[in-house]
Residue, then its C-alpha position, 0 to 999 in steps of 0.5 A: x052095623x051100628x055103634x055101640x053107646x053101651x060098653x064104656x070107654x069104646x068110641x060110641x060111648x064117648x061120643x054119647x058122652x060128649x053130646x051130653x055134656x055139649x048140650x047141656x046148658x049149664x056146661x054151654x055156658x061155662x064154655x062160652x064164658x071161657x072162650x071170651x076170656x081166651x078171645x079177649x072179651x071177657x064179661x065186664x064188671x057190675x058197676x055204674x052204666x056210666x063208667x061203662x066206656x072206662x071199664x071197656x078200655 
């Protein structure tokens, strides 16, 4: 039998949902982004390359 991806709010359709948003990239990269900070690395200042050290401390 196969999963219905039509009628809203049933679990195919969610699942059709979520791949979509999964997949887009746009959405992969905020993703990313938010992840780093929850892991502690977030993205560094735009600056000099040379206080690069500073920054990372």
């Amino acid at each position: 039998m196969p999963i219905d991806v039509e009628q809203d709010n049933r679990p195919g359709w969610w699942m059709k949902r979520l791949f979509f948003q999964l997949t887009d990239p746009r959405w992969r990269r905020r993703l990313w982004k938010l992840h780093n900070y929850y892991a502690r690395s977030p993205p560094l200042p735009e600056g000099a390359e040379a206080a690069r050290e500073a920054f990372e401390a």
